[in-house]
mmCIF file of the N, C-alpha and C atoms, coordinates in Angstrom:
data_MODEL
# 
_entry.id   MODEL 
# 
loop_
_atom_site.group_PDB 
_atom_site.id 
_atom_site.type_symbol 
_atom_site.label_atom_id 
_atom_site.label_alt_id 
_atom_site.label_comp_id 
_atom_site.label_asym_id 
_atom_site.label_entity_id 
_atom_site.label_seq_id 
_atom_site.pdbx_PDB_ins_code 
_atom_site.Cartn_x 
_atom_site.Cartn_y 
_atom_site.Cartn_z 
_atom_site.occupancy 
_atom_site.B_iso_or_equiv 
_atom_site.pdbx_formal_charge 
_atom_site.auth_seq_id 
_atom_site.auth_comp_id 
_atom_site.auth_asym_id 
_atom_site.auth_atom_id 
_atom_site.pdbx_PDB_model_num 
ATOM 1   N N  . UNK A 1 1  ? 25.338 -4.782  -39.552 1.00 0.00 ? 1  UNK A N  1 
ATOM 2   C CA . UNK A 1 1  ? 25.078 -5.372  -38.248 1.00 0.00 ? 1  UNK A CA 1 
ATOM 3   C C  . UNK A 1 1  ? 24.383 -4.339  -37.359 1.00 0.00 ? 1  UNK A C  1 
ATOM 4   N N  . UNK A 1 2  ? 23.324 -4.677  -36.832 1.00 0.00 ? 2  UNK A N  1 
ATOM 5   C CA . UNK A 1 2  ? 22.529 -3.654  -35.829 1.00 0.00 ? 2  UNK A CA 1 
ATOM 6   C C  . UNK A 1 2  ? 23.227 -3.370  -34.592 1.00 0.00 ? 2  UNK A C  1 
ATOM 7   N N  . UNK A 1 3  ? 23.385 -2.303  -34.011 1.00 0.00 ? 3  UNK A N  1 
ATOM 8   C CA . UNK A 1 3  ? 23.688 -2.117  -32.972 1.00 0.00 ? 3  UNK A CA 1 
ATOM 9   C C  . UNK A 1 3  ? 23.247 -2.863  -31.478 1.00 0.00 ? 3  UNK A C  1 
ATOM 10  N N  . UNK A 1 4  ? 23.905 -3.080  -30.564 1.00 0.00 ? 4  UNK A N  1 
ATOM 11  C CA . UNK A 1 4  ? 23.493 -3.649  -29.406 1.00 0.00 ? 4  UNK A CA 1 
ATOM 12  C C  . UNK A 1 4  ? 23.731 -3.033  -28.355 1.00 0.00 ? 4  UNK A C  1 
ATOM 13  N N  . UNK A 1 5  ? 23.191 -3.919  -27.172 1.00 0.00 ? 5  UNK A N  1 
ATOM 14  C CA . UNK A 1 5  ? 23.501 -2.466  -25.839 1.00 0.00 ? 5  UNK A CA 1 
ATOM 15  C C  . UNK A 1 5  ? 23.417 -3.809  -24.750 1.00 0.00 ? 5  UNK A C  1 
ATOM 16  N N  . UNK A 1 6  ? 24.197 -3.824  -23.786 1.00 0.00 ? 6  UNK A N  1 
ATOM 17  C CA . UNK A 1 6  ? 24.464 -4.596  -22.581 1.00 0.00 ? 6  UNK A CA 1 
ATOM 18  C C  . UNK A 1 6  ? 23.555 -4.269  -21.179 1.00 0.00 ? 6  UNK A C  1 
ATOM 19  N N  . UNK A 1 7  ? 22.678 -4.968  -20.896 1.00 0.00 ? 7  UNK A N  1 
ATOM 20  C CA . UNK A 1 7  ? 21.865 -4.626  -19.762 1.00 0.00 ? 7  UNK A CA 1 
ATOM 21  C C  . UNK A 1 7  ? 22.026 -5.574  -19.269 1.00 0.00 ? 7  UNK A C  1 
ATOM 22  N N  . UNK A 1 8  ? 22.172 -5.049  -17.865 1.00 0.00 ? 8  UNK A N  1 
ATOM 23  C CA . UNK A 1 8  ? 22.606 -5.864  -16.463 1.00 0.00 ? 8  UNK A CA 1 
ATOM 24  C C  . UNK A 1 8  ? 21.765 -5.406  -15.331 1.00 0.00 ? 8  UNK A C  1 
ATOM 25  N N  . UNK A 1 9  ? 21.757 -6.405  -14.666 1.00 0.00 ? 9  UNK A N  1 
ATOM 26  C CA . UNK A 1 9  ? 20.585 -6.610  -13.588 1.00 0.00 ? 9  UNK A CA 1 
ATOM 27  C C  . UNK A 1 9  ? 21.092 -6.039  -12.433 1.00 0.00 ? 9  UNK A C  1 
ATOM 28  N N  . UNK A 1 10 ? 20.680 -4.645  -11.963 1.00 0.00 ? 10 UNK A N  1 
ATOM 29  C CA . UNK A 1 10 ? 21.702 -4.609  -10.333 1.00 0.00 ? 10 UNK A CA 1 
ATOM 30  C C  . UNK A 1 10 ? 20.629 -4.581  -8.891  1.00 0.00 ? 10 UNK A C  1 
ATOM 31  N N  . UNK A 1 11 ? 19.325 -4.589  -9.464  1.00 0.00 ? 11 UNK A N  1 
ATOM 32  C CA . UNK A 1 11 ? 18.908 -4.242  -8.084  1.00 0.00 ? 11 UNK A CA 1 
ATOM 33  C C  . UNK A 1 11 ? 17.660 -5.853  -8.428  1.00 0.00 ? 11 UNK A C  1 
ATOM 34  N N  . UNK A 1 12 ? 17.354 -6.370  -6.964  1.00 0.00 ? 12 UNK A N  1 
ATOM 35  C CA . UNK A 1 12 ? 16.417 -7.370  -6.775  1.00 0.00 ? 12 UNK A CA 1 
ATOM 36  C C  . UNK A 1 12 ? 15.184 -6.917  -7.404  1.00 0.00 ? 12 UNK A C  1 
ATOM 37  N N  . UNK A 1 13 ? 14.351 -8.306  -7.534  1.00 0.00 ? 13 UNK A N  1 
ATOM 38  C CA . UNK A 1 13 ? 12.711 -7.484  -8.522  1.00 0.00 ? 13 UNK A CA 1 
ATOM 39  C C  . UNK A 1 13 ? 12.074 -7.941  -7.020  1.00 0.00 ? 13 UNK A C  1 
ATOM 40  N N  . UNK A 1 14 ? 12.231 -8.292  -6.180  1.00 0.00 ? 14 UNK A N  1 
ATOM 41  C CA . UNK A 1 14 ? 11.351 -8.408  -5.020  1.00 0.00 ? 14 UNK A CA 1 
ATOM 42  C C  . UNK A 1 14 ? 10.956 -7.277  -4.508  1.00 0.00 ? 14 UNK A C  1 
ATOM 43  N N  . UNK A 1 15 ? 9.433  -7.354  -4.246  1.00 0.00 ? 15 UNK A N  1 
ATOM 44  C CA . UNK A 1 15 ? 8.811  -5.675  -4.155  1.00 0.00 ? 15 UNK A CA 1 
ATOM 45  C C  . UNK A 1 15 ? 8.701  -5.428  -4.995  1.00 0.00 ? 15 UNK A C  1 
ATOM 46  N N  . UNK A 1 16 ? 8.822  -5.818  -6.526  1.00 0.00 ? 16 UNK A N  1 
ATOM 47  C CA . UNK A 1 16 ? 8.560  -4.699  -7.426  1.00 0.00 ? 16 UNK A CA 1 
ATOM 48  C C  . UNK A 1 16 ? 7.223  -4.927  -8.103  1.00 0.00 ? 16 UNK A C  1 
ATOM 49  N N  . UNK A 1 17 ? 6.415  -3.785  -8.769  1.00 0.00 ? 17 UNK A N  1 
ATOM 50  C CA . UNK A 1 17 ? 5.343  -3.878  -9.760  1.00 0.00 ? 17 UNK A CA 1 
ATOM 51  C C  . UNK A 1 17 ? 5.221  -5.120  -10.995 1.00 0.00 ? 17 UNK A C  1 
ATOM 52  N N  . UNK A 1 18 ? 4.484  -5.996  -10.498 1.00 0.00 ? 18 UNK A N  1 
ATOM 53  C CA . UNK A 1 18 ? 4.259  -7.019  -11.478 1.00 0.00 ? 18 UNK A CA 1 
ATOM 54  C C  . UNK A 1 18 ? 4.385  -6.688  -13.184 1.00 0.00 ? 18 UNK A C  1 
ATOM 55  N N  . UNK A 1 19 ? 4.108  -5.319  -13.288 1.00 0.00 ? 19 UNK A N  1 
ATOM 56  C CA . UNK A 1 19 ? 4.868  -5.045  -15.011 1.00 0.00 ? 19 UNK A CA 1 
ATOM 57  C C  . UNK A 1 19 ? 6.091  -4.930  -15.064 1.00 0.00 ? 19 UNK A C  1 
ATOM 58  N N  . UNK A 1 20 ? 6.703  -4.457  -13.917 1.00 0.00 ? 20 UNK A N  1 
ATOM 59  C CA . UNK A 1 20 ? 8.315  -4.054  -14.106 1.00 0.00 ? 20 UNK A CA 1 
ATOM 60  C C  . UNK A 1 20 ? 8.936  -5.726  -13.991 1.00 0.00 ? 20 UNK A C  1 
ATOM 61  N N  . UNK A 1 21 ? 8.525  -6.368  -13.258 1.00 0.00 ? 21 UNK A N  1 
ATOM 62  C CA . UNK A 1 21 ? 8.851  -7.849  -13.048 1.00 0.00 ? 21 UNK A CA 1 
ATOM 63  C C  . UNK A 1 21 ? 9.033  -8.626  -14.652 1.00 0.00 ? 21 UNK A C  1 
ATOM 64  N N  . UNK A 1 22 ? 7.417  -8.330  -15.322 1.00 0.00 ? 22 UNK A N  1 
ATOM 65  C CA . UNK A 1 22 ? 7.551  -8.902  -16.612 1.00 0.00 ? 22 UNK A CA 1 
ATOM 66  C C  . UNK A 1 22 ? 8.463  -8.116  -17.684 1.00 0.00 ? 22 UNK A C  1 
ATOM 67  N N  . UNK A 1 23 ? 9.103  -6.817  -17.312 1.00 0.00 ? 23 UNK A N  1 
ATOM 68  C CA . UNK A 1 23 ? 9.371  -6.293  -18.109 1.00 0.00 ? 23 UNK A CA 1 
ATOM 69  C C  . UNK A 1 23 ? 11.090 -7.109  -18.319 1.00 0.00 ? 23 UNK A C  1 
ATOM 70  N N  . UNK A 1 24 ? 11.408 -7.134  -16.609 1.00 0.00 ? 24 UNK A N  1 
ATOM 71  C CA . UNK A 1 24 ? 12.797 -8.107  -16.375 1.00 0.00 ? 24 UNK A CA 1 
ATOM 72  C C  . UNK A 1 24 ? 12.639 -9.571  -17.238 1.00 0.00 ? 24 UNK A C  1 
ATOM 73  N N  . UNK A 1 25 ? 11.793 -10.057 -17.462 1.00 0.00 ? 25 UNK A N  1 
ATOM 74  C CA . UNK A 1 25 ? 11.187 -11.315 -17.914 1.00 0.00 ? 25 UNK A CA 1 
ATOM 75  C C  . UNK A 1 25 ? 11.564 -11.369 -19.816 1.00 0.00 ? 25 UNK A C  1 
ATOM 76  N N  . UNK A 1 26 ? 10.378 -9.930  -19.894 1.00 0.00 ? 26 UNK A N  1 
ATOM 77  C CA . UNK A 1 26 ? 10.574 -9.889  -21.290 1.00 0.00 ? 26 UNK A CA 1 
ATOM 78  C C  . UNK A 1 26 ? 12.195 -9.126  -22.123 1.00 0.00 ? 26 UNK A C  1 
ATOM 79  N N  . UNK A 1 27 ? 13.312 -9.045  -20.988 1.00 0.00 ? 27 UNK A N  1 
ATOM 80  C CA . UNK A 1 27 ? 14.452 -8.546  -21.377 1.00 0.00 ? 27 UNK A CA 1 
ATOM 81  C C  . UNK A 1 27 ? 14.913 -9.761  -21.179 1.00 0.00 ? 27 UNK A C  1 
ATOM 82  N N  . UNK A 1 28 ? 14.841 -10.758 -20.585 1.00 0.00 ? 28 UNK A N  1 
ATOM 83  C CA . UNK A 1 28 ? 15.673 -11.939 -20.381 1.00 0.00 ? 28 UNK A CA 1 
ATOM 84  C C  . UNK A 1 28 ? 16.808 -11.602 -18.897 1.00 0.00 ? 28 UNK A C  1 
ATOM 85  N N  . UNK A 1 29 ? 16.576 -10.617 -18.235 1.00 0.00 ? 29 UNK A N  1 
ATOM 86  C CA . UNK A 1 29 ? 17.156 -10.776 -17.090 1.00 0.00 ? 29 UNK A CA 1 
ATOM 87  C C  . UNK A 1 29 ? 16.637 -12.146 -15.768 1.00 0.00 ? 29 UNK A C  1 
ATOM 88  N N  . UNK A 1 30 ? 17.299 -12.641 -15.366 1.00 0.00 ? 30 UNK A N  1 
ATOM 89  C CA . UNK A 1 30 ? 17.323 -13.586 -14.364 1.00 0.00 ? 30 UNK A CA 1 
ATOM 90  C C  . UNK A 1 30 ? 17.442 -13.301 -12.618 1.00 0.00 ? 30 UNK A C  1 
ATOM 91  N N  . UNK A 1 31 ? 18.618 -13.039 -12.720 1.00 0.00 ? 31 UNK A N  1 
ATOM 92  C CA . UNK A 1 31 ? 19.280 -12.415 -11.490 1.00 0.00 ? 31 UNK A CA 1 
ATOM 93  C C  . UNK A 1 31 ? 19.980 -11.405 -11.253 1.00 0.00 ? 31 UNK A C  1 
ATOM 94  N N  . UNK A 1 32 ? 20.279 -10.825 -10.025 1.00 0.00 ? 32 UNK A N  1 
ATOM 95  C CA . UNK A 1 32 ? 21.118 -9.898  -9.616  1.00 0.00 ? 32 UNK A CA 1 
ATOM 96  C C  . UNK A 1 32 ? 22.265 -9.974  -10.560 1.00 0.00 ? 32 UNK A C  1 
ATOM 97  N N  . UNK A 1 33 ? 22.809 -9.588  -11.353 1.00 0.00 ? 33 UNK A N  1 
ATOM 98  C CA . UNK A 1 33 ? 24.134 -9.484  -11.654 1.00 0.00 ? 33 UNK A CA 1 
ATOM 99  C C  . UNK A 1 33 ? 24.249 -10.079 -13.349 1.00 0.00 ? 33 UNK A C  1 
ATOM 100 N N  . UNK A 1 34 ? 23.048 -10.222 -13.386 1.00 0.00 ? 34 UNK A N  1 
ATOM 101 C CA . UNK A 1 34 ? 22.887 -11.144 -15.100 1.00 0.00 ? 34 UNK A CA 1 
ATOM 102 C C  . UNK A 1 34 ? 22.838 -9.877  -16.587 1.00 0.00 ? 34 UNK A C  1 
ATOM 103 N N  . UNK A 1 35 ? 23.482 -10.281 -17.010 1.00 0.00 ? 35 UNK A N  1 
ATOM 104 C CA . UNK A 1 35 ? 24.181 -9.229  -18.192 1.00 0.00 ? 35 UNK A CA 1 
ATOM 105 C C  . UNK A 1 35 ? 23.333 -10.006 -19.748 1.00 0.00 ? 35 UNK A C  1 
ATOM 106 N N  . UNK A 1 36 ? 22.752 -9.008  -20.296 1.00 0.00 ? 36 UNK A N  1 
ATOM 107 C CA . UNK A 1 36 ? 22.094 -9.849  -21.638 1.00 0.00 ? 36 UNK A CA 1 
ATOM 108 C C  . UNK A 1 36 ? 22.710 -8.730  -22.780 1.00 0.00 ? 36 UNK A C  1 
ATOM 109 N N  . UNK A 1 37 ? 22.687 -9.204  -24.113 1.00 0.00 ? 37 UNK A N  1 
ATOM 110 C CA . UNK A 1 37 ? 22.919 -8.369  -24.735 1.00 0.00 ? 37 UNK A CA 1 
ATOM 111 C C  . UNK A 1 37 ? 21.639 -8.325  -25.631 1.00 0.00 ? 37 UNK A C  1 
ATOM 112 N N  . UNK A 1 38 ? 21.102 -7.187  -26.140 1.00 0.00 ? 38 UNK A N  1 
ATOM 113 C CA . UNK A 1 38 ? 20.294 -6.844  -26.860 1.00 0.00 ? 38 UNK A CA 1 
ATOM 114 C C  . UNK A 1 38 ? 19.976 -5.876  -28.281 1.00 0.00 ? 38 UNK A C  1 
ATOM 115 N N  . UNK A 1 39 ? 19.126 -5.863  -29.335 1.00 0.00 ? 39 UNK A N  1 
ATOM 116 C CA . UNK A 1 39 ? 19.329 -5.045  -30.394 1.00 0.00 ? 39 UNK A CA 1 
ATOM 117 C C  . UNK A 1 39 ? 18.814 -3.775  -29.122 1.00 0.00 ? 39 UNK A C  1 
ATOM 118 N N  . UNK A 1 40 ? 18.932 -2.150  -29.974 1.00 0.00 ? 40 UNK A N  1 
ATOM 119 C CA . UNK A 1 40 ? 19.179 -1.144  -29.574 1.00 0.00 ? 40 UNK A CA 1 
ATOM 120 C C  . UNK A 1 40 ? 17.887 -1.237  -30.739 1.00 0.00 ? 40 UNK A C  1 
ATOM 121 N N  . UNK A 1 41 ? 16.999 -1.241  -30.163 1.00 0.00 ? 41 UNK A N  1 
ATOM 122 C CA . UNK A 1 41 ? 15.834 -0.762  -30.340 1.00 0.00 ? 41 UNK A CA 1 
ATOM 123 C C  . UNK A 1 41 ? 14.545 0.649   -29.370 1.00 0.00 ? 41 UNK A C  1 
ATOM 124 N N  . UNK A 1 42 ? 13.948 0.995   -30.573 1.00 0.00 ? 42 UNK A N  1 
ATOM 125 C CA . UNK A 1 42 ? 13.475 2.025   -29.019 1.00 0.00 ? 42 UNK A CA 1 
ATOM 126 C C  . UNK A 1 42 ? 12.446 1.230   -28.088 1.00 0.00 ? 42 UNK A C  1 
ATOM 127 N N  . UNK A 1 43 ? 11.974 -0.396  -28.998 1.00 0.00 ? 43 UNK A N  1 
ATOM 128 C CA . UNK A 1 43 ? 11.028 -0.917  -28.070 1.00 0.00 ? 43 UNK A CA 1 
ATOM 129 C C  . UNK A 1 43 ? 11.936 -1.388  -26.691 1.00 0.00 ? 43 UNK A C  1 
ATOM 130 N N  . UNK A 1 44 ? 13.022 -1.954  -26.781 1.00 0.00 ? 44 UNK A N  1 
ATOM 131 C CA . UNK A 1 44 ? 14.233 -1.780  -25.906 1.00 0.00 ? 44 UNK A CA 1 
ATOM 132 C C  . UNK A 1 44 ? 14.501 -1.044  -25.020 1.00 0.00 ? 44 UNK A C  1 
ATOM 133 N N  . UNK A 1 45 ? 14.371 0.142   -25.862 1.00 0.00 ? 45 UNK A N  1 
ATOM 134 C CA . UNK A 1 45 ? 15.027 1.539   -24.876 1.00 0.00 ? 45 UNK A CA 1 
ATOM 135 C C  . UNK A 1 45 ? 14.283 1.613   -23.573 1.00 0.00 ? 45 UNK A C  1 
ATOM 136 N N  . UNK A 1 46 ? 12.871 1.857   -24.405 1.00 0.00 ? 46 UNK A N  1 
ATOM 137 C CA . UNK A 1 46 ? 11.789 2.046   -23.513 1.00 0.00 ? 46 UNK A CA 1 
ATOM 138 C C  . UNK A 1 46 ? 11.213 0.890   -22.262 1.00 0.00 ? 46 UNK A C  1 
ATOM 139 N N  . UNK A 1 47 ? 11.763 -0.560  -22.221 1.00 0.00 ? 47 UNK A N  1 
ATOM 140 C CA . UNK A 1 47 ? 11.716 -1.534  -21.144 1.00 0.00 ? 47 UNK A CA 1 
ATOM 141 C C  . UNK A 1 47 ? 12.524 -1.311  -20.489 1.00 0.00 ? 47 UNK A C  1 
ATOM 142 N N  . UNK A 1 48 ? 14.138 -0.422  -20.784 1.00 0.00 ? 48 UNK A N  1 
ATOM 143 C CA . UNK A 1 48 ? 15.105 -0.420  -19.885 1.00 0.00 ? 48 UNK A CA 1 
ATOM 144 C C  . UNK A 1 48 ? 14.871 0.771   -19.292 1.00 0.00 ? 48 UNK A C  1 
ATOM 145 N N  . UNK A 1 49 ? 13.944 1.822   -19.470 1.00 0.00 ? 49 UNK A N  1 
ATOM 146 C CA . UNK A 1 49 ? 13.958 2.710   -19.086 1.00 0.00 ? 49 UNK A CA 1 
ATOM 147 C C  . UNK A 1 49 ? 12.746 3.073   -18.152 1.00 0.00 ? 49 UNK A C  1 
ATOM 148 N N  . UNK A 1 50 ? 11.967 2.206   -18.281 1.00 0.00 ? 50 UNK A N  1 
ATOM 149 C CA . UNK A 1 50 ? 11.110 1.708   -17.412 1.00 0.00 ? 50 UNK A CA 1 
ATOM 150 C C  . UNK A 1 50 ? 11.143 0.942   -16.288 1.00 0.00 ? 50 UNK A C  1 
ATOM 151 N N  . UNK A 1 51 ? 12.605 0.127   -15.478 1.00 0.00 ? 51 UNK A N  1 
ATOM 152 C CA . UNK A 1 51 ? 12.922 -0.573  -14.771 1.00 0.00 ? 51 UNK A CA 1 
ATOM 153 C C  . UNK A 1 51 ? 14.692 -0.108  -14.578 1.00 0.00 ? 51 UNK A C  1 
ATOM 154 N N  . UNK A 1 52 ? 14.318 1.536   -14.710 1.00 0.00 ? 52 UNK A N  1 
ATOM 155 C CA . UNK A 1 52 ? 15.905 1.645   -14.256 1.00 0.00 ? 52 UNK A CA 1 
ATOM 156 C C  . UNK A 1 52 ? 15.819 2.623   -13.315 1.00 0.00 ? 52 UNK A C  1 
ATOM 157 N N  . UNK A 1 53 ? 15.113 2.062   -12.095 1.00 0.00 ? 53 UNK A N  1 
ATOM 158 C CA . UNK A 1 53 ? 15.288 2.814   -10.560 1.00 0.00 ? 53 UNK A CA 1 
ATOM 159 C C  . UNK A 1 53 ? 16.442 2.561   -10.236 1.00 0.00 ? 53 UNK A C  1 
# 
């Protein structure tokens, strides 16, 4: 079984850079407070780590 990792949404995408927006998009985040679970990939790593102001 592949590993997974829990990403949760804490700050609004209003104001933010239309890539970081799609990046919330292409993780499946929704809203403030929305929790997804995901494989632990580095293509992964690297969207969460890109939208973790």
């Amino acid at each position: 079984m592949a590993k997974t990792i829990k990403i949760t949404q804490t700050r609004s995408s209003i104001g933010r850079l239309p890539k970081h927006k799609a990046t919330l998009v292409g993780l499946g985040l929704r809203h403030i407070g929305h929790t997804v679970e995901r494989e632990d990939t580095p293509a992964v790593r690297g969207m969460v780590n890109r939208i973790s102001y």
